[in-house]
Backbone as a chain_set.jsonl record, in Angstrom:
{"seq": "XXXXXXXXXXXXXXXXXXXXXXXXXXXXXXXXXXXXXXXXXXXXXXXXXXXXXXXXXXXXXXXXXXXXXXXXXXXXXXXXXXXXXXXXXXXXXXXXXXXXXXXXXXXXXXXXXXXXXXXXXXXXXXXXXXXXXXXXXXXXXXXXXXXXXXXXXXXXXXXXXXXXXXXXXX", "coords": {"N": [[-85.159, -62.48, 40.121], [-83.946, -59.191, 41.22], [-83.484, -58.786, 44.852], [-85.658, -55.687, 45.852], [-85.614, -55.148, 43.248], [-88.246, -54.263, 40.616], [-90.905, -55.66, 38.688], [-91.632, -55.491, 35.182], [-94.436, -56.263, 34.993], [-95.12, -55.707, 36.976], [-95.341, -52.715, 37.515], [-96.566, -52.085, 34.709], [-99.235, -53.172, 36.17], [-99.233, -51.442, 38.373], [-99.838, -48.482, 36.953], [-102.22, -49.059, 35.25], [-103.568, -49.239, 37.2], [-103.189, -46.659, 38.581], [-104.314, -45.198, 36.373], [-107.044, -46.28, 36.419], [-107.997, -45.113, 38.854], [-107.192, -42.549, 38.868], [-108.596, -40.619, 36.745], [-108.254, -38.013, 36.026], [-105.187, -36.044, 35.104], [-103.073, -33.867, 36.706], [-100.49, -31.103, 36.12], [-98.061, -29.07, 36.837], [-95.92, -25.787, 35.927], [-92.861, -26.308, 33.852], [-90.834, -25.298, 35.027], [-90.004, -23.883, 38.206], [-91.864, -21.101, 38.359], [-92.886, -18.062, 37.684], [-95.651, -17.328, 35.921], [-96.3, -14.695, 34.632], [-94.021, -13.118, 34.774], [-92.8, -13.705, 32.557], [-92.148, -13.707, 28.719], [-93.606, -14.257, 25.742], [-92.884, -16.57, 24.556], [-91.407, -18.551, 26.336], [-93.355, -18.834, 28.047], [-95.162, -20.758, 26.607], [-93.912, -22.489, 26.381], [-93.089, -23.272, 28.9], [-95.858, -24.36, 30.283], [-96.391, -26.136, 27.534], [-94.345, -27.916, 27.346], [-94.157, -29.138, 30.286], [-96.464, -30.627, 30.056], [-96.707, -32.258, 28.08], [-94.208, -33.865, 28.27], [-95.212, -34.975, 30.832], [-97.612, -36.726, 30.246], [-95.971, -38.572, 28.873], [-94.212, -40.177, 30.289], [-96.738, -40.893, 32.128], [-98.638, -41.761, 30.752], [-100.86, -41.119, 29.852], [-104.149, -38.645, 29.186], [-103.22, -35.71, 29.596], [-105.074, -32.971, 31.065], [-105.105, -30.911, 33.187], [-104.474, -27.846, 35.176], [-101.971, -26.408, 37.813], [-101.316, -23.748, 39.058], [-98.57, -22.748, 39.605], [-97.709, -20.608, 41.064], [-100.372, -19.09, 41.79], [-101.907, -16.73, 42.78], [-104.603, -14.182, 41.728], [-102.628, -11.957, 40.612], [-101.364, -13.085, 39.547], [-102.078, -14.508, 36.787], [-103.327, -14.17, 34.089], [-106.135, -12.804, 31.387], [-103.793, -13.101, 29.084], [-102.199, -15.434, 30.064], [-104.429, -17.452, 30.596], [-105.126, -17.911, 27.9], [-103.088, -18.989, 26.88], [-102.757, -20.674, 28.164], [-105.095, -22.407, 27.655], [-105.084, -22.792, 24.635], [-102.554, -24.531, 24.948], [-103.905, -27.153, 25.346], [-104.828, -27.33, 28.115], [-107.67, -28.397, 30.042], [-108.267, -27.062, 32.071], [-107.585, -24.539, 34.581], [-106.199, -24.87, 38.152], [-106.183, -22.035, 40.521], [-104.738, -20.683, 43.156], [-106.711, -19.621, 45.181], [-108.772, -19.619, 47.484], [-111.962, -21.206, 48.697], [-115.466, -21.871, 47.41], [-116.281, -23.565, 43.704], [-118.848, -21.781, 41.225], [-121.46, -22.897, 39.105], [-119.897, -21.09, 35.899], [-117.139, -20.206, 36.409], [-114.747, -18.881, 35.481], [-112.756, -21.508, 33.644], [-110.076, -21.511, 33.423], [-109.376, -20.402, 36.034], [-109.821, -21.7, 38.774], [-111.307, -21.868, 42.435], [-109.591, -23.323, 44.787], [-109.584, -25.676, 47.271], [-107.977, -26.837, 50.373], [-106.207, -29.72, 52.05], [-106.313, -30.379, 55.24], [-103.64, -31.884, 57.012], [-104.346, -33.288, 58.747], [-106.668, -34.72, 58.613], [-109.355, -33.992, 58.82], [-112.566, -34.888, 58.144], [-114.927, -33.943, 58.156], [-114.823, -30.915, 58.369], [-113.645, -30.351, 56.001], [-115.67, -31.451, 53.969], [-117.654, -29.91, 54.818], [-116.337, -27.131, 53.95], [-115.962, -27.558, 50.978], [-118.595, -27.377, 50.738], [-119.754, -24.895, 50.938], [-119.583, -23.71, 52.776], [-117.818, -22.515, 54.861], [-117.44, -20.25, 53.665], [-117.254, -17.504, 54.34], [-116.164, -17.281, 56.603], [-113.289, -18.613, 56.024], [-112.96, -15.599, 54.387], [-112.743, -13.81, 56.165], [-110.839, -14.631, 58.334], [-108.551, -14.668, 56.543], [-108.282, -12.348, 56.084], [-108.268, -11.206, 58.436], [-105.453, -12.643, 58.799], [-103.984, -10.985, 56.972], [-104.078, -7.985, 58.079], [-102.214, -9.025, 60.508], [-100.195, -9.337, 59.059], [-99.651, -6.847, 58.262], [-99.285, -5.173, 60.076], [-97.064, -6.309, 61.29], [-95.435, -5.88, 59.358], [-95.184, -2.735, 59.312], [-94.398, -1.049, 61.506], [-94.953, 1.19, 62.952], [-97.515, 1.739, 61.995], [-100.241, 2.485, 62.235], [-103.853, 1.672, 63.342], [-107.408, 2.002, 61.835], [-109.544, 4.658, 63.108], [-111.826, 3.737, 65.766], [-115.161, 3.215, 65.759], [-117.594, 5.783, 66.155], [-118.799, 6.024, 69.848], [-122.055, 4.295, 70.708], [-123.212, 4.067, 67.918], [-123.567, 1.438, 65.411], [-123.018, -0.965, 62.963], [-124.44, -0.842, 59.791], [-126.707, 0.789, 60.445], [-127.818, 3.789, 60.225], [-127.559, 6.907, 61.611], [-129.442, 9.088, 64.301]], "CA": [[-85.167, -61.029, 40.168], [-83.33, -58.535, 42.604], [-84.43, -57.633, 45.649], [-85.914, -55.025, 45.282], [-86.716, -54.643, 41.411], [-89.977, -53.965, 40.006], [-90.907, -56.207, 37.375], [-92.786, -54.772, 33.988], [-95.803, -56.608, 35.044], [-95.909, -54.811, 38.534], [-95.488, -51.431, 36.68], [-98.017, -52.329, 34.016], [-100.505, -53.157, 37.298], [-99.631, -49.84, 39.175], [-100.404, -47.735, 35.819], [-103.796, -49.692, 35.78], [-104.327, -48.713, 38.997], [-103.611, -45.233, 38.547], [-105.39, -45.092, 35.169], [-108.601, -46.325, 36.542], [-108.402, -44.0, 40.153], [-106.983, -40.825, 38.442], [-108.259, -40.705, 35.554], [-107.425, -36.586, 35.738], [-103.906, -36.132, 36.262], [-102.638, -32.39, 36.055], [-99.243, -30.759, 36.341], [-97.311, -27.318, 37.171], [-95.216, -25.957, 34.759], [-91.622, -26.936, 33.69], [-89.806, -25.271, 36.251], [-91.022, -23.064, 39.459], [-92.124, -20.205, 37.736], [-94.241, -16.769, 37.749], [-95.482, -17.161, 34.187], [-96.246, -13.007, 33.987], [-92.685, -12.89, 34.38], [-91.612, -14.453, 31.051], [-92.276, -13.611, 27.5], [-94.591, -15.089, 25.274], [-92.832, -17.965, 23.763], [-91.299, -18.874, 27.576], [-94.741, -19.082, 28.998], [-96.175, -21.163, 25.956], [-93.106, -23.931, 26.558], [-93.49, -24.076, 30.045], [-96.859, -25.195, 29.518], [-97.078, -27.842, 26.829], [-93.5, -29.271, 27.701], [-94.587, -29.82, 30.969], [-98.021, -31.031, 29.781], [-95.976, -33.459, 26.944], [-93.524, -34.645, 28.758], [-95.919, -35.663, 31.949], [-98.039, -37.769, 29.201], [-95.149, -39.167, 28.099], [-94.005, -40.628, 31.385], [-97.422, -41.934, 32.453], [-99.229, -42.517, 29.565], [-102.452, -40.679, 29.655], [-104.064, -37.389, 28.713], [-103.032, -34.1, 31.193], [-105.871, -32.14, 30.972], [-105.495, -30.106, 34.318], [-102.835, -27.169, 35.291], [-102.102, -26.3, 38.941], [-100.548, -22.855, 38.919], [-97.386, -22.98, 40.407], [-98.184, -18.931, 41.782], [-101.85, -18.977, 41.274], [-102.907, -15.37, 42.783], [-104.714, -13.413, 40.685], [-101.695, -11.115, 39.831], [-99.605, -14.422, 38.78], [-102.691, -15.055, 35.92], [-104.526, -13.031, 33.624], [-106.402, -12.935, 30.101], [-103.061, -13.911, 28.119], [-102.352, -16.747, 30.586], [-105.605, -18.363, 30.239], [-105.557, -18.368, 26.591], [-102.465, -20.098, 26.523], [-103.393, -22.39, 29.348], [-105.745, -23.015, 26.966], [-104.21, -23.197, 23.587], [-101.661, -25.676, 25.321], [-104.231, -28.667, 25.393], [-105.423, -27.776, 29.417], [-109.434, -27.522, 30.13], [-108.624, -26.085, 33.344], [-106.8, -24.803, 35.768], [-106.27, -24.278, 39.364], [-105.55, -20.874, 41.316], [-104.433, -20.337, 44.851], [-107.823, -18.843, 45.748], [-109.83, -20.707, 48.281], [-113.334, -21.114, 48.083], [-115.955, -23.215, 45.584], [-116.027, -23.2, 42.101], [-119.723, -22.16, 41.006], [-121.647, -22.679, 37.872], [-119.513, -20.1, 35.447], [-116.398, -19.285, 37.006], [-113.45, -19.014, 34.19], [-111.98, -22.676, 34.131], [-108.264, -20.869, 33.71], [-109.303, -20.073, 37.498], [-110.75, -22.62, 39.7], [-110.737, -22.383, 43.123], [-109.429, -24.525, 45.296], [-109.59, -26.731, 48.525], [-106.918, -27.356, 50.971], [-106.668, -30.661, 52.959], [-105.449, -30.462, 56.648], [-103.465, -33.472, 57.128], [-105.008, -34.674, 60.258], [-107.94, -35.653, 58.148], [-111.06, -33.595, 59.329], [-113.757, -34.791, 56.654], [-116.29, -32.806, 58.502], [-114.627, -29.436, 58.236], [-113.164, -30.455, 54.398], [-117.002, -31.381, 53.622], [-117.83, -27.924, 55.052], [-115.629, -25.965, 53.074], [-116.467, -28.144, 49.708], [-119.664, -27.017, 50.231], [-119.102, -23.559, 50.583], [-120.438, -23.372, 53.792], [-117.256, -21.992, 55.499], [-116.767, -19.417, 52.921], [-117.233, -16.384, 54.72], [-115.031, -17.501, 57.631], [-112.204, -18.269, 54.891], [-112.424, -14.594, 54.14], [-112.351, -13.366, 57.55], [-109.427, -15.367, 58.501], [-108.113, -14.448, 55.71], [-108.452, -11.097, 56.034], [-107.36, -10.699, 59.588], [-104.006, -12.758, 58.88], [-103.321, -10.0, 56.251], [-103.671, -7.277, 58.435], [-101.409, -8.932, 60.939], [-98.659, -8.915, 58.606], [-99.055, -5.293, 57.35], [-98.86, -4.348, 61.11], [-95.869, -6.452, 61.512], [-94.231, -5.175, 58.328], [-95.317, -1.316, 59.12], [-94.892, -1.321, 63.106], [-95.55, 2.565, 63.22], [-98.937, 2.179, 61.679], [-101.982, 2.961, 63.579], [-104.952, 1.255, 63.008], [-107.914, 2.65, 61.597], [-110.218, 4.894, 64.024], [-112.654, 3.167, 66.284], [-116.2, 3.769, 65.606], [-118.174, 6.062, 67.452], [-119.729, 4.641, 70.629], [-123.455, 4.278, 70.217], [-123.122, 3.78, 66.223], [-123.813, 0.339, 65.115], [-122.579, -1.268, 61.837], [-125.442, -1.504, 59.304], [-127.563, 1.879, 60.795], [-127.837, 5.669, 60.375], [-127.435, 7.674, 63.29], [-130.469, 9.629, 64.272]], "C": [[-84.415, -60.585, 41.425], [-83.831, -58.839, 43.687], [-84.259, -56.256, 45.64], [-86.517, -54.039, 44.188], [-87.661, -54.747, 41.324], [-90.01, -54.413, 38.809], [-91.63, -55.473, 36.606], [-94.217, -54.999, 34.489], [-95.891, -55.521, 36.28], [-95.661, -53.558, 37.967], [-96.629, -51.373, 36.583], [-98.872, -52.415, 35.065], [-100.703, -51.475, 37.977], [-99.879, -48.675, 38.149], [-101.562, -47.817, 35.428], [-103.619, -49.211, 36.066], [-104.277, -47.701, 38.813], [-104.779, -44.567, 37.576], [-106.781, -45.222, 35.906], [-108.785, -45.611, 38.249], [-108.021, -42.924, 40.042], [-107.152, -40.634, 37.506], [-107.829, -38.979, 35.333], [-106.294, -37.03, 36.336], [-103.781, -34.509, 35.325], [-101.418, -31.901, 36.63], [-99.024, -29.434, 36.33], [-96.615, -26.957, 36.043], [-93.486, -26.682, 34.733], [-90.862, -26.502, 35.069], [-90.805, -24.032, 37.475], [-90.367, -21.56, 38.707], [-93.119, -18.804, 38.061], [-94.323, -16.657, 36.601], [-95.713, -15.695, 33.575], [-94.987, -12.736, 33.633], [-91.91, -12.868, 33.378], [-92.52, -13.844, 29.638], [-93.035, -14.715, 27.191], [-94.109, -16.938, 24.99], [-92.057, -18.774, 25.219], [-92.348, -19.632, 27.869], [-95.469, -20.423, 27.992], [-95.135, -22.595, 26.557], [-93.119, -24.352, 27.771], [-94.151, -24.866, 30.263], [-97.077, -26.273, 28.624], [-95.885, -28.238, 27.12], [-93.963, -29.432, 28.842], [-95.665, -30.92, 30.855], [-97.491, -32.436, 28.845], [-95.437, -34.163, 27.883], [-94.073, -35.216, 30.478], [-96.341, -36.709, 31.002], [-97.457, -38.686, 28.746], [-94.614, -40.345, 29.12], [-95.334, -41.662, 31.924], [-98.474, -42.579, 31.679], [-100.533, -42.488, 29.196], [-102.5, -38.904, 29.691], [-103.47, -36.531, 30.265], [-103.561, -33.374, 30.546], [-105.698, -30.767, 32.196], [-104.227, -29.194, 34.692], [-102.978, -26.816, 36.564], [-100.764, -25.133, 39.22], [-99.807, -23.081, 40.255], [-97.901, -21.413, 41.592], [-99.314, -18.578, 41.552], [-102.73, -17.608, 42.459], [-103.861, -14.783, 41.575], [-103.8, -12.413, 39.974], [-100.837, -12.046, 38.66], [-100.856, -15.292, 37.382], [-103.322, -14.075, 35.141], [-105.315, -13.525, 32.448], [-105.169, -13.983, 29.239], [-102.031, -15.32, 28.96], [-103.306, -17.671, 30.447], [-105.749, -18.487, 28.668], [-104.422, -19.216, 26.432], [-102.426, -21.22, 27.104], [-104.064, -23.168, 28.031], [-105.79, -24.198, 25.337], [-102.899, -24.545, 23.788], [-102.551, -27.215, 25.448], [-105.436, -28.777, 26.887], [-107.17, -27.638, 29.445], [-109.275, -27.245, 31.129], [-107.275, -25.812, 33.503], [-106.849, -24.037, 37.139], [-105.477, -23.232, 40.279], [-105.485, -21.291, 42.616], [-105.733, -19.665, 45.593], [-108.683, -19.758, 46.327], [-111.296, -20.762, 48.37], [-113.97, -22.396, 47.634], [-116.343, -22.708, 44.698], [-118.103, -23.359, 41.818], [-120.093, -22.193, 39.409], [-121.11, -21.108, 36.709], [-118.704, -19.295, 35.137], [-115.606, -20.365, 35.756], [-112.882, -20.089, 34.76], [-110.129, -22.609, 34.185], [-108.384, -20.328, 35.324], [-109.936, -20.434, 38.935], [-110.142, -22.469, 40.849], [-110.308, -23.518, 43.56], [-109.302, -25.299, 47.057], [-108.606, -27.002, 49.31], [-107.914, -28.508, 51.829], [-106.291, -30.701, 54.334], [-104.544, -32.168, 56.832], [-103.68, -34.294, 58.539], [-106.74, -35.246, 59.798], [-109.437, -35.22, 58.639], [-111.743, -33.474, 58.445], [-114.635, -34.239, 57.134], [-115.845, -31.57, 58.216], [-114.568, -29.766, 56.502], [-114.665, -30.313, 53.796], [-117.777, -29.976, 53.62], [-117.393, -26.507, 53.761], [-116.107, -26.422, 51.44], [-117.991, -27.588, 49.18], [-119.904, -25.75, 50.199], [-119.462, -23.04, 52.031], [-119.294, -22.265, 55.114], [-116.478, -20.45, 54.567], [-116.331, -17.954, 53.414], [-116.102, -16.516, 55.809], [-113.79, -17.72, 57.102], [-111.635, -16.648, 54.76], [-111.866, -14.052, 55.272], [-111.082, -13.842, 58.185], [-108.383, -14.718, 57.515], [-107.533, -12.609, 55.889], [-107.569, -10.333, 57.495], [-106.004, -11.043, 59.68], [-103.305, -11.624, 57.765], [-103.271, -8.432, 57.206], [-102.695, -7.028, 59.843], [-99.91, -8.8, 60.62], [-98.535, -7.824, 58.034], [-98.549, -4.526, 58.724], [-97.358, -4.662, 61.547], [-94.773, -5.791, 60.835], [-93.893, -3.638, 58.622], [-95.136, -1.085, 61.024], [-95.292, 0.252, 63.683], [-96.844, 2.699, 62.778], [-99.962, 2.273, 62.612], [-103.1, 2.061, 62.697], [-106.168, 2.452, 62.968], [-109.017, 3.271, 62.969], [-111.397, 4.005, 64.32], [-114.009, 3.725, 66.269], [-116.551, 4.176, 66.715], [-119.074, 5.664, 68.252], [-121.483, 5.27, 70.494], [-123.933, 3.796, 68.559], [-122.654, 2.303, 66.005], [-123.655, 0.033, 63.417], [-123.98, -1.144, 60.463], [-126.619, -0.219, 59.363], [-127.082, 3.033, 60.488], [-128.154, 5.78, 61.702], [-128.444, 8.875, 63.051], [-130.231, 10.94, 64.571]], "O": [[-84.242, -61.283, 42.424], [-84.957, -59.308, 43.522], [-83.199, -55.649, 45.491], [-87.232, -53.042, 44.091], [-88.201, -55.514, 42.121], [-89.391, -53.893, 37.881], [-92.383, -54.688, 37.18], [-95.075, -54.117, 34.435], [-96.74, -54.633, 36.357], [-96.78, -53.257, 38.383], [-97.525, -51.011, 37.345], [-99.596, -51.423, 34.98], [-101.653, -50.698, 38.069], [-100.215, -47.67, 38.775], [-102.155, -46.765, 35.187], [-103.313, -48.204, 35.427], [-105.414, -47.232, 38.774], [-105.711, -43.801, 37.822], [-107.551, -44.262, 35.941], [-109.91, -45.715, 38.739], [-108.312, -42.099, 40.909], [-106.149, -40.378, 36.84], [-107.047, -38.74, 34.413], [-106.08, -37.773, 37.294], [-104.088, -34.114, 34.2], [-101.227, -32.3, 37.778], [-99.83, -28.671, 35.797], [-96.636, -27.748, 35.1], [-93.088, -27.475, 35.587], [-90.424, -27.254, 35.941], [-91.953, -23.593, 37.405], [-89.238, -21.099, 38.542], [-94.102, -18.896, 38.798], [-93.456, -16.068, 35.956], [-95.451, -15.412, 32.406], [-94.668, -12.252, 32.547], [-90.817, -12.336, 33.183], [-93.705, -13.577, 29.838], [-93.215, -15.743, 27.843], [-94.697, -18.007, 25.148], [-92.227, -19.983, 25.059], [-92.342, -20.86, 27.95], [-96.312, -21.106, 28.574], [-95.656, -23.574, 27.091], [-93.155, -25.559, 28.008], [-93.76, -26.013, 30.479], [-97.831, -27.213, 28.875], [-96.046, -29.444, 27.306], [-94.666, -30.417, 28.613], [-95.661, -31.953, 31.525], [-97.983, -33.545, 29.051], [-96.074, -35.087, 28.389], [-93.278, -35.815, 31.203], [-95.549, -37.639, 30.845], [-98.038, -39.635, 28.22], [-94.622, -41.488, 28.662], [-95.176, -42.866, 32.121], [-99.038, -43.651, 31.9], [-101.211, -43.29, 28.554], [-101.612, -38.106, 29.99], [-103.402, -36.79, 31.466], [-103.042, -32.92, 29.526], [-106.23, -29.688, 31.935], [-103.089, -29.646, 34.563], [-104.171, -26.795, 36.865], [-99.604, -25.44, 39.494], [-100.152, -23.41, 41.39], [-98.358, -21.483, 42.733], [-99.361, -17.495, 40.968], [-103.912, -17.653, 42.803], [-103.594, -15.142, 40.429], [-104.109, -12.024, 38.847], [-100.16, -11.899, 37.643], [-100.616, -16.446, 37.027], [-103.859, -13.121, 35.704], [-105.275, -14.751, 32.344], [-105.361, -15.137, 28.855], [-101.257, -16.025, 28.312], [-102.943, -18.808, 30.144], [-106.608, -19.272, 28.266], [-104.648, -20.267, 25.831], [-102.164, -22.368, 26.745], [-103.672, -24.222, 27.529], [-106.143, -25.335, 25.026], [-102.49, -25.285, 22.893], [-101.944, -28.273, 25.619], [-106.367, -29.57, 27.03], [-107.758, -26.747, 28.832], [-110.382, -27.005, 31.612], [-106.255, -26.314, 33.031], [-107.355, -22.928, 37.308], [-104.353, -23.473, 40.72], [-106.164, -22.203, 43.087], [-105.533, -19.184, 46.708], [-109.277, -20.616, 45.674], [-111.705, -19.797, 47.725], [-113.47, -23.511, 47.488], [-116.756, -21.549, 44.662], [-118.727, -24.399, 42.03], [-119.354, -21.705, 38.553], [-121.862, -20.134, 36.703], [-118.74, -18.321, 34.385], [-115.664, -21.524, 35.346], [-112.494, -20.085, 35.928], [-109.283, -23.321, 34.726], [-107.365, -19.82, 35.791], [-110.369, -19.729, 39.846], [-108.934, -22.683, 40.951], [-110.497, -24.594, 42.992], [-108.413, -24.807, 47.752], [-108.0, -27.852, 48.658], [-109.1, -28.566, 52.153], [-105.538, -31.674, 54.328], [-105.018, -33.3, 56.738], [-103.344, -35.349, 59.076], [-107.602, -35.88, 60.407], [-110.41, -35.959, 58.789], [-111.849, -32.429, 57.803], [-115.444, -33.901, 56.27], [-116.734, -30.944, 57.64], [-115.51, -29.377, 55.811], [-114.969, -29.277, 53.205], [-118.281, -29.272, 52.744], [-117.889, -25.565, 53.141], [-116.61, -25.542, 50.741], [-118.46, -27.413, 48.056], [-120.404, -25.418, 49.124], [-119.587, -21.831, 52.223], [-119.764, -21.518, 55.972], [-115.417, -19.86, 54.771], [-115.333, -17.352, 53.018], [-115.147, -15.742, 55.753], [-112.932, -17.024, 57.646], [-110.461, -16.312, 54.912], [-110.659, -13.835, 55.386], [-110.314, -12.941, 58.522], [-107.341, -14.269, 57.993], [-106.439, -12.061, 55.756], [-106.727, -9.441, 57.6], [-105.223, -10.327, 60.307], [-102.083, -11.477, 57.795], [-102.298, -7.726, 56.942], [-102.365, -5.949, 60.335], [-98.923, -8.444, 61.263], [-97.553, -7.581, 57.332], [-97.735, -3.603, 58.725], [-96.567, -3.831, 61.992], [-93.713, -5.329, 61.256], [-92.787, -3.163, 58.364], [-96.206, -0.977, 61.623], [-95.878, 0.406, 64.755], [-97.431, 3.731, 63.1], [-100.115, 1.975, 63.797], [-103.036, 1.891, 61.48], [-106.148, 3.476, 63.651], [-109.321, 2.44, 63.824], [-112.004, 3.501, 63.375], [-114.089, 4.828, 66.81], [-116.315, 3.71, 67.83], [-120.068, 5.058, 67.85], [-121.887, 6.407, 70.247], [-124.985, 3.223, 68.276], [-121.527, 1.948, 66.352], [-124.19, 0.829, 62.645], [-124.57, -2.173, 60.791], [-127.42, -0.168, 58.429], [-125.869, 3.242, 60.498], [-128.733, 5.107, 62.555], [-128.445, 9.552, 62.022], [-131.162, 11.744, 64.609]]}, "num_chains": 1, "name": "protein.A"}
């Protein structure tokens, strides 16, 4: 053999191997997409050719979809039915968080990993425990970029002093 080449057998082994440590595998669509953008019969081919022609390649089901633009604007009702209708039992949005007993499987959150590997924070967040701090973060990097975008805006008035969040004023 080369150097180099990859015999059939060492294939066949690393396909094992994936087979029995992924057994989900899930894919994006055909090309980098905003599927609101497109017409019906667009949106349906994105979907199962991607979904086919992954299967086809490694040789097991693709159950799982991983929206390419997964806001809530970039999904709705007639996205999730064809998510659906295409073969997927899920898929995953851009919305951070955890997924509890209930939540529409066309819209699972999802998890980021840091890549310096902090399984204590990841564990954290898995469990939902950093959820509120998610938003907050969240929340304050959005209103640094509306101030950047708007640089004449004013921020909203400062409550009056003595007046406490949560109380009536006597």
């Amino acid at each position: 053999m080369l150097p180099g080449a990859v015999s059939q057998s060492s294939v066949l082994q690393k396909t094992t191997v994936v087979s029995e440590m992924a057994p989900h595998i899930g894919t994006h669509t055909m090309s980098p997409c905003s599927l609101p953008t497109l017409t019906l019969e667009p949106v349906r081919h994105e979907l199962s050719e991607s979904k086919a022609r992954l299967e086809q390649q490694v040789g097991l089901p693709v159950s799982f979809l991983a929206y390419l633009y997964g806001a809530p604007c970039d999904r709705g009702p007639s996205i999730a039915r064809m998510t659906a209708e295409s073969g997927y039992v899920c898929a995953v949005s851009t919305t951070n968080g955890t997924n509890v007993p209930g939540i529409d499987p066309s819209a699972l959150r999802r998890t980021g990993i840091d890549a310096d590997g902090r399984t204590y924070v990841f564990g954290k967040v898995v469990a939902g425990a950093l959820d509120n701090r998610i938003i907050l973060t969240t929340v304050a990097w959005s209103r640094r970029v509306l101030n950047a975008l708007n640089p004449g805006r004013s921020d909203p008035p400062a409550r009056p002093e003595g007046r406490r969040l949560g109380r009536r004023a006597s």
